[in-house]
C-alpha positions, 0 to 999 in steps of 0.5 A: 476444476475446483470444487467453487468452479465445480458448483459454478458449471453445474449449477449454470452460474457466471461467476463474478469480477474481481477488481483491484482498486488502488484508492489511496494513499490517503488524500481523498479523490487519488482514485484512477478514474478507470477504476471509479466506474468498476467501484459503481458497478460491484456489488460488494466493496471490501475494505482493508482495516489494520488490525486495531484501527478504528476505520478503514484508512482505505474508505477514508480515501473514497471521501466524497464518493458516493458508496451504497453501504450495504455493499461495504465488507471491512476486513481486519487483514493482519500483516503478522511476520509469521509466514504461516499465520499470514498465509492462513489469514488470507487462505480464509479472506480467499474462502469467504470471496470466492464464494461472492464470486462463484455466486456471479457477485462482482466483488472490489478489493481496495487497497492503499496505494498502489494495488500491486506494491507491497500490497495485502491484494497481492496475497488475495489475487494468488489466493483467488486464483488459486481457487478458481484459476479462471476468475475474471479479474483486473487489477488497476493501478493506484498511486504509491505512498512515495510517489505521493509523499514526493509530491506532497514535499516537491522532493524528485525521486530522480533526475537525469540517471540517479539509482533510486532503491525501493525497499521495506527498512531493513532490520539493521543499520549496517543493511541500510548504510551499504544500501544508501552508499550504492544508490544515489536515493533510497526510499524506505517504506515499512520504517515502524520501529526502526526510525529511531535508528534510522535518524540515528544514522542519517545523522551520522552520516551527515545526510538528515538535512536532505532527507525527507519524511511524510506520514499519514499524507491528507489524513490526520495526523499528517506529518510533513518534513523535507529535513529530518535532522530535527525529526523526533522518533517519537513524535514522527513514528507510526503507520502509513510513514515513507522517508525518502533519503538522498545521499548527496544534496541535489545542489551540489549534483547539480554543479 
């Protein structure tokens, strides 16, 4: 038993939920409406804030939702490549709500997206559970920044028996190339600095025109292109950004 469920038994205390609500990925109003009622009834919201942003880009997608402010937690989580610093950043978040839940609070993590893709939740839900293995929890599912980035440019992520990859960007071009010749669509994710390269190869590959690119979709700052042979990295890098890449126009499979 763990010294937070320890406390708990002797002291006769609930301990409280976890909820994990998916609420973006930036247009407002893409909260499930399962996990809307979970948000009213917790008694603490904590909000994810990258490091150096001004506001949490995960309450901008509760626009409109009424939010009793003295439930709002911000935290700063830190996506740094260092294994062991992320694993200290999220052992001290962990710390900070079990101690909410083993006081019988219930407690509502949001994130980006959807709660279990390439998520900072993840990380917390194996750190809380480790903590107290007993939690009561329920993660609800949200929409992915490439469902909405299809969406949001009428681009189909596959039809009929097309491959579709799903992968942060690689670190190299030669990575990325073997892996847009064996899939028929590959959705990159985590681009960052990399995108200038990643045009560069899309060019010479020939295959920019039927590429696409969202960044910061239904937020300012919003960046929409269903042909990047254009796109400057310049201009087009930053956070929150998807490139859905096809290896062949879908006019020609089509024929």
């Amino acid at each position: 038993m763990s010294r937070a469920e320890k406390n708990q038994a002797e002291n006769n205390i609930p301990c409280g939920t976890l909820w994990g609500l998916g609420v973006g990925p930036g247009p407002a109003g893409y909260l499930p409406v399962a996990a809307l009622e979970a948000l009213q009834k917790a008694d603490l919201i904590y909000a994810p804030r990258a490091r150096g942003a001004d506001a949490s880009v995960a309450l901008q997608c509760l626009e409109g939702i009424p939010l009793d402010p003295l439930k709002l937690r911000e935290i700063e989580f830190n996506m740094d490549p260092d294994r062991r610093v992320l694993a200290g950043h999220y052992a001290h978040l962990a710390d900070v709500i079990a101690a909410e839940l083993s006081a019988g609070r219930h407690v509502a993590y949001l994130t980006i997206g959807d709660s279990l893709t390439y998520s900072t939740y993840g990380y917390l839900l194996a750190a809380l559970l480790e903590r107290l293995p007993h939690l009561p929890h329920r993660t609800f599912p949200g929409i992915t920044s490439y469902a909405a980035a299809a969406s949001a440019l009428g681009w189909p992520l596959g039809e009929g028996k097309e491959r579709t990859l799903i992968l942060p960007c690689p670190d190299d071009s030669a990575a990325l190339r073997e892996d847009i010749l064996t899939h028929d669509i590959v959705v990159l994710m985590k681009i960052g600095p990399r995108l200038s390269w990643v045009l560069e190869l899309l060019q010479e590959m020939g295959i920019a025109g039927h590429c696409a690119f969202a960044r910061r979709i239904g937020l300012s700052g919003e960046l929409l292109a269903t042909d990047v042979s254009e796109l400057s990295a310049e201009d087009a890098s930053g956070y929150l950004a998807t490139m859905l890449i096809r290896k062949t126009p879908r006019e020609k499979r089509r024929a």
